[in-house]
KERONU-380177 format. One record per residue (C-alpha): x, y, z. Coordinates in steps of 0.1 Angstrom, whole numbers, padded with zeros to 4 digits, always signed. Layout:
XYZ ...
***
This chain:
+0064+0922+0051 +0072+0919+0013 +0108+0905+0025 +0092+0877+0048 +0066+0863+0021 +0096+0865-0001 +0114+0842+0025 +0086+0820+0026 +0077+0815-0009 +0122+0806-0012 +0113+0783+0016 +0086+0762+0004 +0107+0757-0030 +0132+0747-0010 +0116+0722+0006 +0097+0713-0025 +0129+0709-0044 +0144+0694-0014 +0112+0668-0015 +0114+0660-0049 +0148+0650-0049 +0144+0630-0018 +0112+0610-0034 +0132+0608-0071 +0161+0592-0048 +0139+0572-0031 +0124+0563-0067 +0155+0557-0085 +0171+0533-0051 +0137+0511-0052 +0139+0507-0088 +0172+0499-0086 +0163+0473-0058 +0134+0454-0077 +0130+0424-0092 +0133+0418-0124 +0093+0408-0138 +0105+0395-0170 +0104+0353-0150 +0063+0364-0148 +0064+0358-0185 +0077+0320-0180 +0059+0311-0148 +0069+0278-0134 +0051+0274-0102 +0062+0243-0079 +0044+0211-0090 +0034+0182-0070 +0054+0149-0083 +0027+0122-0092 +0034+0086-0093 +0008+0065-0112 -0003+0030-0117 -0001+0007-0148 -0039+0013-0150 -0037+0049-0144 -0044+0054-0106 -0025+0080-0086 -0009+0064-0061 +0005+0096-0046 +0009+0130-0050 +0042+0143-0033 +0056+0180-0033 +0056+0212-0014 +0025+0227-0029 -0006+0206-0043 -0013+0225-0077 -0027+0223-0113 -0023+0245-0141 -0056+0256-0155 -0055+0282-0187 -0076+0307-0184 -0100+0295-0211 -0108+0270-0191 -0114+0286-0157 -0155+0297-0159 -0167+0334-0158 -0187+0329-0124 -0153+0313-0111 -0132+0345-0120 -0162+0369-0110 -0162+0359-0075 -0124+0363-0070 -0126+0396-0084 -0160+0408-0061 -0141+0395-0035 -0109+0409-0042 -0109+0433-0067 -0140+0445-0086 -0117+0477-0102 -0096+0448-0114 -0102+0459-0157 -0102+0495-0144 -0070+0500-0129 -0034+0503-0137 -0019+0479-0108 -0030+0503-0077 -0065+0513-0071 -0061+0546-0053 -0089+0550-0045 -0100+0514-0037 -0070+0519-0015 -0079+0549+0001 -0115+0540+0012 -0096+0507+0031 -0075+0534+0052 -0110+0551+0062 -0129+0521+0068 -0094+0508+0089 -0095+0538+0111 -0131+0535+0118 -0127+0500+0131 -0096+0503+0150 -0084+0474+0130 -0076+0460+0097 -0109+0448+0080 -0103+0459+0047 -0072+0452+0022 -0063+0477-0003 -0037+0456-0026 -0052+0450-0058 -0048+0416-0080 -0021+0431-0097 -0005+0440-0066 -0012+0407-0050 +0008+0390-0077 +0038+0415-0071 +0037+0399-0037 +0035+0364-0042 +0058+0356-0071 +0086+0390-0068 +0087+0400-0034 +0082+0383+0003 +0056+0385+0026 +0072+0406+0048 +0049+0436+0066 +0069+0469+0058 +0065+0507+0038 +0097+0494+0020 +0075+0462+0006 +0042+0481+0000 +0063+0504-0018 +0075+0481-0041 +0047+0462-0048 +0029+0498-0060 +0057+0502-0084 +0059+0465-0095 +0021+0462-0101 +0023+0491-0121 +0051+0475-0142 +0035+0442-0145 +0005+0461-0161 +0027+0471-0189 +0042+0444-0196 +0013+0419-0198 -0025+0417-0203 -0050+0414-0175 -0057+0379-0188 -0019+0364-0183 -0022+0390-0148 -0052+0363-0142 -0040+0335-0148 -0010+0339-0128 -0033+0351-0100 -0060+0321-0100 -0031+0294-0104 -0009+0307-0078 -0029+0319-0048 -0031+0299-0019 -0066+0290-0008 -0059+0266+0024 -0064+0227+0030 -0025+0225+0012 -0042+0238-0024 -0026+0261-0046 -0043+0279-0074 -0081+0274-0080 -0081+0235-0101 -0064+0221-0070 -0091+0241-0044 -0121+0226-0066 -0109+0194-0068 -0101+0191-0031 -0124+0211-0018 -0154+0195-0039 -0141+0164-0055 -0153+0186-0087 -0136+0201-0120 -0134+0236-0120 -0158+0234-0148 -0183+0219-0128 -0181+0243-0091 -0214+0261-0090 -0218+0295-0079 -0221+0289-0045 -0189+0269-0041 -0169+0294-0065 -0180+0321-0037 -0166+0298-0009 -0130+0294-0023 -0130+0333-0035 -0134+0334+0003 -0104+0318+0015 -0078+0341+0002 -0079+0368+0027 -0076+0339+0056 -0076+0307+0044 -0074+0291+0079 -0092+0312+0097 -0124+0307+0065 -0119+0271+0060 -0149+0253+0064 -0133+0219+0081 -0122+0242+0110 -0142+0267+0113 -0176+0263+0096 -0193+0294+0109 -0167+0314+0095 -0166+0299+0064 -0207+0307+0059 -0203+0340+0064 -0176+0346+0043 -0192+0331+0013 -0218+0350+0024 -0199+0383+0019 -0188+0371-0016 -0221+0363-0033 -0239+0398-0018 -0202+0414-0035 -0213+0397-0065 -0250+0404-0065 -0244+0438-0055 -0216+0443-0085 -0241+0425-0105 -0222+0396-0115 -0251+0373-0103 -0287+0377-0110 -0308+0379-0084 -0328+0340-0090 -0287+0334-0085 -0285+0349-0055 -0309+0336-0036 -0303+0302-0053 -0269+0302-0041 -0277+0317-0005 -0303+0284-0002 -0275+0258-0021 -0263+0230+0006 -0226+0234-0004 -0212+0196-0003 -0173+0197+0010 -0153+0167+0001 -0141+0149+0032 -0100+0137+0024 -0089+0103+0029 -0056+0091+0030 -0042+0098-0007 -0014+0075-0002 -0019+0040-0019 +0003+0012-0023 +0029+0029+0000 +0058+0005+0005 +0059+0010-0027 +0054+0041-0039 +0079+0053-0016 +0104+0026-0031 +0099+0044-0063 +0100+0076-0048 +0135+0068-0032 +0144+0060-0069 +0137+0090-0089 +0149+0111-0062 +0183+0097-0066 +0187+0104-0101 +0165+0143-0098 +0174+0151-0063 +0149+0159-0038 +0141+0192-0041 +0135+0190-0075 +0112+0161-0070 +0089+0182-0046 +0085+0216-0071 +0090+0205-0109 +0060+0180-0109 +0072+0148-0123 +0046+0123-0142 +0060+0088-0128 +0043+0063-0150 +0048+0025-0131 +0040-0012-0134 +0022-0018-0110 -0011-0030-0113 -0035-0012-0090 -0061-0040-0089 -0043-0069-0079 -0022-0048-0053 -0054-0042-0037 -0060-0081-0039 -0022-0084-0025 -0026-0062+0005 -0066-0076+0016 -0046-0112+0016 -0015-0101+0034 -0041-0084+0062 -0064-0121+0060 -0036-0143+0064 -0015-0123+0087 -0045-0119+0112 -0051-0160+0109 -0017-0168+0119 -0020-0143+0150 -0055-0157+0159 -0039-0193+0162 -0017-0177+0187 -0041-0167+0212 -0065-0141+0224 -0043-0112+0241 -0073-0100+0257 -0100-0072+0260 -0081-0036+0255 -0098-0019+0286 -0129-0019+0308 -0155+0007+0315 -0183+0006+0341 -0223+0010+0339 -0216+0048+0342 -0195+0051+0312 -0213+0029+0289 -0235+0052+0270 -0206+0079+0267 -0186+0051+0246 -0217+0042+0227 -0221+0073+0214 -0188+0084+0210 -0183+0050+0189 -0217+0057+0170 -0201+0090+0161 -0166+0079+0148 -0182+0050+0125 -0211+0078+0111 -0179+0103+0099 -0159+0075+0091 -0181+0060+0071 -0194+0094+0057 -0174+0112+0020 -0186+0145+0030 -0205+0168+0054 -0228+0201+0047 -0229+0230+0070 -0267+0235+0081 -0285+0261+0094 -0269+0267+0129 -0236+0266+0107 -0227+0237+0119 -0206+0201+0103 -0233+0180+0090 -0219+0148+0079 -0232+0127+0053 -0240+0098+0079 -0243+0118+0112 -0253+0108+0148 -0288+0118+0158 -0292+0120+0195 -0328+0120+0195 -0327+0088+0170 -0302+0071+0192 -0322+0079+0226 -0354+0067+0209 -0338+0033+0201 -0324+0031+0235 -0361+0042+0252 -0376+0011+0228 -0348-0016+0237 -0354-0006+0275 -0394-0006+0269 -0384-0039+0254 -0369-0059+0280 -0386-0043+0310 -0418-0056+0291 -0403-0091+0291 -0399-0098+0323 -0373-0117+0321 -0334-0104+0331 -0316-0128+0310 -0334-0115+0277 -0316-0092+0254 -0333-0067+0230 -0323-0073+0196 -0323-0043+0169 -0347-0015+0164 -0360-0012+0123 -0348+0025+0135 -0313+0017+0139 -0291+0029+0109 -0265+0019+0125 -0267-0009+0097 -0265+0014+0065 -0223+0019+0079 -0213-0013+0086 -0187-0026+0070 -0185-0067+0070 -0152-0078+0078 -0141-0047+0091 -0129-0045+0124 -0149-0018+0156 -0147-0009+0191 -0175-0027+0210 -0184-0035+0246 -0196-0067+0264 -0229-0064+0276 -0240-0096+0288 -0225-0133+0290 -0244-0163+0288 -0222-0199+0291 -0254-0219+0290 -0261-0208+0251 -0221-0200+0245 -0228-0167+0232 -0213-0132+0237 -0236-0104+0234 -0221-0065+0230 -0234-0032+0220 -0217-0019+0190 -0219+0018+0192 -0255+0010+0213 -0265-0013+0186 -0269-0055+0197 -0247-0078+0187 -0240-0114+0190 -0211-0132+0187 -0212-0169+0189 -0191-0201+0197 -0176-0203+0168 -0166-0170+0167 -0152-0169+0197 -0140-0203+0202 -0104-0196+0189 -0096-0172+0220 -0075-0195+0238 -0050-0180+0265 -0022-0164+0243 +0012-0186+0244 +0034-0182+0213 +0053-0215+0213 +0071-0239+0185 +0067-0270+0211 +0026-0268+0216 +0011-0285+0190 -0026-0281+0203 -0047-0258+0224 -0082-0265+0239 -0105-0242+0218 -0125-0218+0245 -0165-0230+0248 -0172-0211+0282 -0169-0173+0274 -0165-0163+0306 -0134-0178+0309 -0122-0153+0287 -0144-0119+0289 -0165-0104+0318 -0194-0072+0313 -0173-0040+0308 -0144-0053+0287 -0138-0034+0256 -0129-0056+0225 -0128-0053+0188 -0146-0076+0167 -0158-0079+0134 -0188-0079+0115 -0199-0109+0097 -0233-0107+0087 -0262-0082+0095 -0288-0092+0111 -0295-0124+0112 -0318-0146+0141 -0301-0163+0172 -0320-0197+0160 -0288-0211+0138 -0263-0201+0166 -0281-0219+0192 -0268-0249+0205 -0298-0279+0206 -0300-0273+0245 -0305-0238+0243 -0329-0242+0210 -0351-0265+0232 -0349-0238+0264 -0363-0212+0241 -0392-0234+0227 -0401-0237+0262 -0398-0202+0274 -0428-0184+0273 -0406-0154+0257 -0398-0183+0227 -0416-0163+0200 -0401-0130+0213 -0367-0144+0215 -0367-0158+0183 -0378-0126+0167 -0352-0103+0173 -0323-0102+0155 -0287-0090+0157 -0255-0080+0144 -0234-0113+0137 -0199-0106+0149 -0165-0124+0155 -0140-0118+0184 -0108-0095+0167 -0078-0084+0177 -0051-0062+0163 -0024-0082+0146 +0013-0084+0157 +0021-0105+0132 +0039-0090+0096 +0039-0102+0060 +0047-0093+0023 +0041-0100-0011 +0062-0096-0038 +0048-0099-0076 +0068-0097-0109 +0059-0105-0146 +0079-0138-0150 +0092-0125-0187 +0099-0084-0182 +0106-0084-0144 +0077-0056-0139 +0065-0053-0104 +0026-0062-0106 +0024-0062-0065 +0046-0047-0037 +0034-0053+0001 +0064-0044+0023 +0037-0048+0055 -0001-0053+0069 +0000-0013+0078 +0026+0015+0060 +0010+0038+0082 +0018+0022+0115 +0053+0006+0098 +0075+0021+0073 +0098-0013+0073 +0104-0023+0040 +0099-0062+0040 +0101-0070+0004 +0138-0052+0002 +0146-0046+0037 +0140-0077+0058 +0169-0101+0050 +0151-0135+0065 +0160-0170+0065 +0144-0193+0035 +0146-0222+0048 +0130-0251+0020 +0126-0220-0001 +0161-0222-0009 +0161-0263-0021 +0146-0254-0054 +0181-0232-0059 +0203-0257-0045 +0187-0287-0064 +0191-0265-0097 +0227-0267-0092 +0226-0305-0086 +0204-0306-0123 +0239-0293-0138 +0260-0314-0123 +0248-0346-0131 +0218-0354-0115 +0182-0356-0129 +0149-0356-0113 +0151-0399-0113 +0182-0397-0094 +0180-0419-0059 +0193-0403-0029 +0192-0421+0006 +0168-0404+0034 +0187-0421+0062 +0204-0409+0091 +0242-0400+0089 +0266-0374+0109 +0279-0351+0080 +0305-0327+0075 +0301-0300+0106 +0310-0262+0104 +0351-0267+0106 +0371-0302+0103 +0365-0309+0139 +0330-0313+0143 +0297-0335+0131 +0265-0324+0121 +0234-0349+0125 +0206-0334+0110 +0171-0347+0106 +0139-0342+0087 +0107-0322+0095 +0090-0348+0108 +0117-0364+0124 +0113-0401+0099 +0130-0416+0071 +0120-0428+0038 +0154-0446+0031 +0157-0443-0011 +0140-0412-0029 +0143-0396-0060 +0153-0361-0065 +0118-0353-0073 +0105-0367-0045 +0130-0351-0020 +0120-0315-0038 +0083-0328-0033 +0081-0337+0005 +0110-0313+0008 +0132-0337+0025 +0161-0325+0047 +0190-0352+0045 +0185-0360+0011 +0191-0323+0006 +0222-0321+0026 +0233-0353+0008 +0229-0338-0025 +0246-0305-0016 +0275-0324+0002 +0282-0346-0034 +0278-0315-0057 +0301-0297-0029 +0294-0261-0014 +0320-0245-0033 +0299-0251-0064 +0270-0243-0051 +0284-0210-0040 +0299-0200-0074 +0262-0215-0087 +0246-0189-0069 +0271-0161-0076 +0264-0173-0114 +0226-0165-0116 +0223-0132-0092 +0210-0154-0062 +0214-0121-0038 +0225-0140-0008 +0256-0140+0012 +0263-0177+0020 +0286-0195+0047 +0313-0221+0031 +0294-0249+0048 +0260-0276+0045 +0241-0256+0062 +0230-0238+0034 +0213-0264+0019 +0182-0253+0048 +0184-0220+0042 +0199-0203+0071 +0205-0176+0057 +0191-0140+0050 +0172-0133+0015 +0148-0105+0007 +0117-0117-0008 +0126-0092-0036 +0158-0115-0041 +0138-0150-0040 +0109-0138-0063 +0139-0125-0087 +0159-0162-0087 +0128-0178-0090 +0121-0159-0123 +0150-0183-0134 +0132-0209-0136 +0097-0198-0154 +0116-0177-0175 +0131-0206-0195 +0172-0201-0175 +0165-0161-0184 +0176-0136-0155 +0152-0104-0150 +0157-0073-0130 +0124-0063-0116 +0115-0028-0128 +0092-0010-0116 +0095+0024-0132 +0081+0029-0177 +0086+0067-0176 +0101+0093-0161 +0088+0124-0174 +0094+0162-0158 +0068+0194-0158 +0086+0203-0194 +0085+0170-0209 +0124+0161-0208 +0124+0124-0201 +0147+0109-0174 +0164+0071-0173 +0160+0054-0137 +0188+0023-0133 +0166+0000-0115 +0198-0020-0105 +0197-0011-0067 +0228-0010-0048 +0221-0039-0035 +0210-0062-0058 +0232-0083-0074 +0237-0093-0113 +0246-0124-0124 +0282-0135-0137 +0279-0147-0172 +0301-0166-0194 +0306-0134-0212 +0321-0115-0183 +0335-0144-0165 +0367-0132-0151 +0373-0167-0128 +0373-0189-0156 +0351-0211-0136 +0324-0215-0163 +0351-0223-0195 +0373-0246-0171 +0340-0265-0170 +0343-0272-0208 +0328-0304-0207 +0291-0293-0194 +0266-0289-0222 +0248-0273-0193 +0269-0242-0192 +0286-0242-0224 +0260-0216-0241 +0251-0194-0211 +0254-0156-0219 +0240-0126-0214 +0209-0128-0193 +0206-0167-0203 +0219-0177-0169 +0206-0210-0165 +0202-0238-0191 +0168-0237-0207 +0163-0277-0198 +0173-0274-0171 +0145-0248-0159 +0124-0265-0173 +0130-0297-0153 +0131-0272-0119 +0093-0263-0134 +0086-0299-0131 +0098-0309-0100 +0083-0277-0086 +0047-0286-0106 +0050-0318-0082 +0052-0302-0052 +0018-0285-0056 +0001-0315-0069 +0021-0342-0051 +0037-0327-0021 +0041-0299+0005 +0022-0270-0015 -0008-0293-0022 -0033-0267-0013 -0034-0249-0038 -0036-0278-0062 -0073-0270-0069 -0061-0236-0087 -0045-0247-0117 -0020-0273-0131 -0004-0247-0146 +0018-0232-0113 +0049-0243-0096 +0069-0236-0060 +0081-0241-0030 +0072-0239+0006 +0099-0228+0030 +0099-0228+0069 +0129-0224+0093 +0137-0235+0128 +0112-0228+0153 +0088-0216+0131 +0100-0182+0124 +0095-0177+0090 +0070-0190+0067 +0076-0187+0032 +0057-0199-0002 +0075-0187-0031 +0064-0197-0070 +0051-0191-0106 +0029-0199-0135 +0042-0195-0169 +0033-0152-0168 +0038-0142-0127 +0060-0150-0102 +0050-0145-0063 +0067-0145-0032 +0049-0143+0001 +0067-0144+0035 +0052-0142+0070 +0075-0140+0106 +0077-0115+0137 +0101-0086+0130 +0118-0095+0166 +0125-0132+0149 +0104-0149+0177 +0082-0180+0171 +0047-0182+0147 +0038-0209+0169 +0041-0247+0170 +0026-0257+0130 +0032-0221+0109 +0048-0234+0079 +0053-0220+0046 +0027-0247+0035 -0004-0231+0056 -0008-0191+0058 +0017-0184+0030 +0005-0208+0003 -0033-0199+0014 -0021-0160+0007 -0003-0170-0027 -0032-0188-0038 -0057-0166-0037 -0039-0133-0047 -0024-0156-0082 -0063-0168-0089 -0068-0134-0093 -0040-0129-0115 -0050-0157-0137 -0085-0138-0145 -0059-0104-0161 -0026-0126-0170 -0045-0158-0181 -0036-0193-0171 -0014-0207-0197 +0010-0242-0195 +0045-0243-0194 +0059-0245-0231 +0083-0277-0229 +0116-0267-0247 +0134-0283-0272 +0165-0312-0258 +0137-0327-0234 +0124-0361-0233 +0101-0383-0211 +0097-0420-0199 +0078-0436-0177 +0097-0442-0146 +0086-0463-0111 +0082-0430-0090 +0096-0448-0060 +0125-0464-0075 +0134-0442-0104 +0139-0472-0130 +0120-0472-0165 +0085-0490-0161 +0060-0500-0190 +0034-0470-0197 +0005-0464-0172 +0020-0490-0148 +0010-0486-0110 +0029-0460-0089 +0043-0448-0125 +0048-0410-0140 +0061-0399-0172 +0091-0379-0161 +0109-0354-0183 +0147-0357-0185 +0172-0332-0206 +0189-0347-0238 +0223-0348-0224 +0247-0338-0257 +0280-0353-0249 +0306-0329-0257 +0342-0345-0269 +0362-0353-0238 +0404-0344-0236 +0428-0358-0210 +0453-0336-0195 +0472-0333-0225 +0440-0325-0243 +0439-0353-0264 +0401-0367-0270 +0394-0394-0249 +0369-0425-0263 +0338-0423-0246 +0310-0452-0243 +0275-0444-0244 +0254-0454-0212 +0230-0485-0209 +0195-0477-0198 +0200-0489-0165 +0231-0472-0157 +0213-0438-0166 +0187-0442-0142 +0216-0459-0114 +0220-0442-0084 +0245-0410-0092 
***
């Protein structure tokens, strides 16, 4: 007996010993296996990239995880004292592992047959998330009970905090606990309340299955859990408690954080290059831009106006769909519900733990105004009358004027020419005039007119879905009445009741096919103020202002005519508007072009050819200055074109980026300078190191200067004061420019651009329209902005017979420059030394007395005559030129 206990006592050391070993192996191979934690003590989470507006807006916020730092000071006690009920109230107790903690979530696991408990502390938590993976395994829990324990040597519970609070993920794509409030609660952290710091604390354990946009009812009780945690730990009063338990929570309803996106994503594309994009998405860059929020808001409301005008004169392409009788009140109140939500910024959860949005459909509401528009009509005896609008309807606190809804026709009446429809079971009315437009839909360059619609059954029938948009709210039928109809309704014995009600004024809509863009610079620095590459980036990521390579058309005169300036002609210069077969694509062949409107003026001057924009004397001009110098023209000032060796240039059949015209045209109102639109001031990375972005894109060109002239071309031409002192970015004579400025001056207040003479005297440019009517262009400048805007079909088919630069586009660059006038003021074009004026017969070009009928003062460049060599370079004797002879034909 003695020798068997003996055995047995051996035997349990054996196995002790045997035991120990094992678990010091065990130790020793996972501690040789561990991180290193010595990177918790230089945390560098991934950062979102930001890029910002001139005026400080962000106009996105790109990376793989939406986060911002917050130090703990900053991070309010009822903030960290939910986390920690939630989570773990041993938190300033422990060592990293809560054994116990730990040991009542294995009992209260085993009793429910499944996990409802955690037993990882803070400290254990962190192990996790910034040492290890989230793999489910011993050999992870293992390690994270000897990391956690290593951690809490190494720092304090504080820095444990903060990298806990700034690093968890609490759903909705936040990271750490700024980000949640922000998101969550359009709040500061400093400002969440008790009540909302108990919701986030909430989210950790399952942030999807908690989160209060998916699953509301969840999301309740969870918070739920975490204020009794608190109470019960007494981290919350009991006045706080209840408080909090009664406290609406308010949830923040996201909208599309992307503004401005052609462009941001054109600067995105940038920076990128030079950080690479991995690095853009985790080391949160501060991208500091030009562009001015305000007046790209102005840009991109025009481009959606004008482009919508210009597909409106095109035709009505018909209702989108049809419903019957049965299905009516289904799409009312489906409508009624999307323009509530839509309309709404956020949503509560009420008592049933339900979404409660801000504006929310009431069904009992809705049926009562139904029940009272029914009462209505049945009462009037009378089918053709239509209930106008309950007082009860607050259908009327959403709508947005000149926004476009879903709405369906109701009734037709031809006799009065009005459309009535029930938008989202709410009247409306939409009149002859808003309607009138909706011819049959027949895109063509030939048609010059359509027969505007006054029967509106012609067009629409009960049933048919359309959009529309709303104009005014309410208003009467009276003003809309035609005076038939006005005297029918005096008659009616339902006259007073008919002329009581009131509706919601709409106009016929359609979605647009038509595109557009806007391109804005600062005439002296080349920074970006506006940037539309499109009506929707949503719907189109299709760059226009650097992608879309489309014909200029007239645009392109301006460029061609400042070639003619510098080689001997002036804006008094005749030219002959008359027919003539010119030079053809090869030797073999003619060309007989004509003008726009298919006449001839016979003799013009070079102004006035700019001015009506004149075809032949165009070709004419670039036929005598020759295309080969026209080409190494534009080569010479960055024009970023590629151009066939033949007259066909001079109309612009060619492909430029509005990006490339707004940048040529810069030539002008910048007094000859060339500028490369930037659109970056700072690159800045989470650390502070600053970065250089070359704004030179690939393909962009930069002008040839007499300073880097490798053809010789420009010193060859030794006798043209014109070109003589070019360097650097001084690419164009500064004369010169300003005579373009003039000429360009004339066409808004003498010629094609004339609409938008009323906006200043201080702005020059040029319309442009090509062949068919496929692009429409109205490029120009005052003395501080220049502005492109171009409008065409991205399949290169027709606007439609009349769509020149001259209508939409001008109307578009018009009204988005007033408003740069009110930030970049409206200032004259300083006149540069070397110019001088006379008063010339604008017809005939020849030197009048001052003030005479049909007379201007024209400007003219001092021309400084430089000595002239022969062959031999000898000078040659040179006569100065009579007054008549300067103002001859050239």
């Amino acid at each position: 007996m003695k020798s068997l206990i003996i055995k047995i006592f051996l035997a349990l050391v054996g196995v002790g010993l045997l035991a120990g070993i094992t678990g010091a192996l065990a130790f020793t191979y996972f501690n040789l296996d561990l991180p290193k934690i010595d990177k918790l003590q230089d945390y560098k989470p991934n950062l979102a990239s930001q890029i910002i507006s001139k005026d400080g807006v962000i106009l996105a916020e790109l990376g793989l995880e939406k986060r911002e730092i917050v130090e703990m000071k900053q991070v309010p006690i009822r903030v960290i004292d939910a986390f920690l009920s939630a989570e773990d109230d041993k938190f300033f107790e422990h060592k990293g592992v809560d054994y116990w903690g730990l040991t009542r979530a294995m009992l209260a696991n085993f009793r429910a047959g499944k996990v409802v408990q955690g037993g990882s502390t803070i400290t254990q938590q962190v192990a996790k998330s910034l040492l290890l993976s989230s793999e489910r395994s011993i050999t992870r829990k293992l390690k994270d009970f000897i990391l956690a324990q290593r951690i809490e040597e190494k720092l304090t519970k504080n820095e444990i905090l903060f990298l806990y609070l700034n690093q968890v993920y609490l759903g909705g794509g936040y990271y750490g606990i700024k980000a949640a409030a922000r998101g969550y609660f359009n709040k500061e952290l400093k400002e969440i309340t008790v009540a909302e710091s108990a919701m986030i604390a909430g989210l950790l354990v399952a942030p999807g299955k908690y989160s209060p946009y998916v699953n509301p009812h969840a999301a309740k009780m969870r918070q739920g859990y975490v204020l009794d945690r608190m109470h019960k730990l007494k981290k919350i009063t009991d006045a706080e408690f209840e408080a909090a338990k009664k406290e609406k929570t308010i949830y923040h309803l996201r909208v599309d954080e992307l503004k401005a996106g052609y462009f941001t994503e054109w600067v995105r594309q940038k920076v990128v290059d030079v950080v690479g994009e991995k690095s853009f998405l985790i080391d949160g860059y501060k991208i500091k831009t030009t562009l001015d929020w305000e007046l790209q808001q102005v840009a991109e409301e025009q481009i959606k106006r004008g482009i919508k005008e210009i597909d409106k004169r095109q035709g009505y392409k018909g209702p989108f769909a049809h419903i019957g009788p049965e299905e009516l009140s289904k799409f009312e109140k489906q409508t009624r519900v999307k323009i509530f939500k839509d309309f709404s910024s956020y949503f509560t959860i009420n008592e049933k733990n339900e979404k409660v949005y801000e504006f929310y459909f009431d069904e009992k509401a809705y049926d009562v105004i139904k029940e009272e528009q029914s009462r209505i009509y049945v009462s009037s005896g009378d089918e053709n009358f239509f209930p106008g609008l309950s007082p009860n309807d607050n259908i009327l606190d959403v709508l947005k004027e000149n926004t476009q809804y879903e709405a369906v026709v109701t009734r037709i009446d031809d006799a009065s020419k009005l459309i009535f429809v029930s938008l989202a079971g709410s009247p409306g009315v939409i009149p002859l005039d808003n309607f009138k437009w909706a011819h049959k839909r027949s895109i063509s360059e030939n048609t010059a007119y359509y027969q505007e619609v006054s029967t509106p059954s012609t067009i629409l029938r009960v049933g048919d879905l359309i959009h529309v948009q709303v104009s005014k709210k309410p208003v009467l039928l009276a003003p809309y009445l035609s005076k038939e109809s006005t005297a029918l309704v005096g008659k009616s014995k339902l006259g007073a009741l008919t002329r009581s009600q009131k509706y919601i004024l709409c106009l016929l809509d359609q979605v647009a096919e038509v595109q557009g863009a806007i391109f804005s610079i600062d005439a002296k620095t080349g920074d970006v103020i506006s940037y539309v590459g499109g009506s929707n980036y949503n719907n189109s990521k299709f760059n226009r202002v650097a992608q879309a390579k489309r014909q200029p058309g007239s645009a392109f005169k301006p460029i061609l005519f400042a070639a003619a300036l510098e080689n001997g002609y002036n804006p008094a210069t005749i030219i002959l508007d008359t027919p003539e077969a010119m030079p053809g694509f090869d030797s073999a062949s003619s060309w007989k072009p004509k003008n726009y409107d298919g006449d001839y003026k016979g003799p013009v001057t070079m102004r006035v050819s700019l001015e009506q924009s004149r075809n032949i004397p165009t070709i004419k001009i670039a036929d005598k200055v020759g295309v080969g110098n026209i080409l190494k023209f534009v080569d010479r000032i960055g024009f970023n074109a590629k151009l066939e060796n033949n007259l066909s240039i001079a109309l612009g059949t060619f492909g430029v980026t509005p990006r490339d015209m707004v940048t040529t045209y810069a030539i002008f109102a910048n007094g000859g300078k060339f500028v490369t639109p930037r659109s970056i001031t700072s690159v800045v990375d989470r650390d502070g190191k600053k970065y250089v972005i070359n704004e030179v894109e690939k393909d962009m060109k930069i002008p040839s200067t007499v300073s880097d002239d490798k053809t010789g071309d420009l010193k060859n031409n030794s006798n043209n004061s014109y070109v003589q002192n070019l360097t650097g970015k001084q690419v164009y004579d500064t004369r010169l420019a300003y005579l373009m400025t003039s000429m360009l001056k004339g066409v808004i207040t003498s010629g094609t651009g004339g609409a938008a003479r009323e906006l200043s005297s201080n702005i020059a440019g040029k319309t442009g329209t090509t062949n068919d009517y496929i692009d429409a262009w109205f490029v120009g400048y005052s003395p501080n902005v220049v502005t492109a805007v171009w409008a065409g079909f991205d399949d290169n088919k027709t606007l439609g017979y009349g769509e020149t630069g001259g209508r939409t586009p001008l109307v578009v660059w018009r009204e988005f420059m007033r408003a740069t006038f009110r930030k970049y003021g409206d200032d004259t074009f300083d006149i540069p030394a070397g110019i001088t004026q006379d008063w010339i017969d604008k017809t005939t070009g020849r030197k009048v007395a001052p003030n005479t009928l049909g007379s201007i003062l024209e400007s003219f460049a001092e021309v400084v005559e430089l000595p002239k060599t022969d062959e031999a370079g000898v000078p040659v004797k040179a006569r100065p030129l009579g007054d008549d002879e300067y103002f001859e034909n050239q």
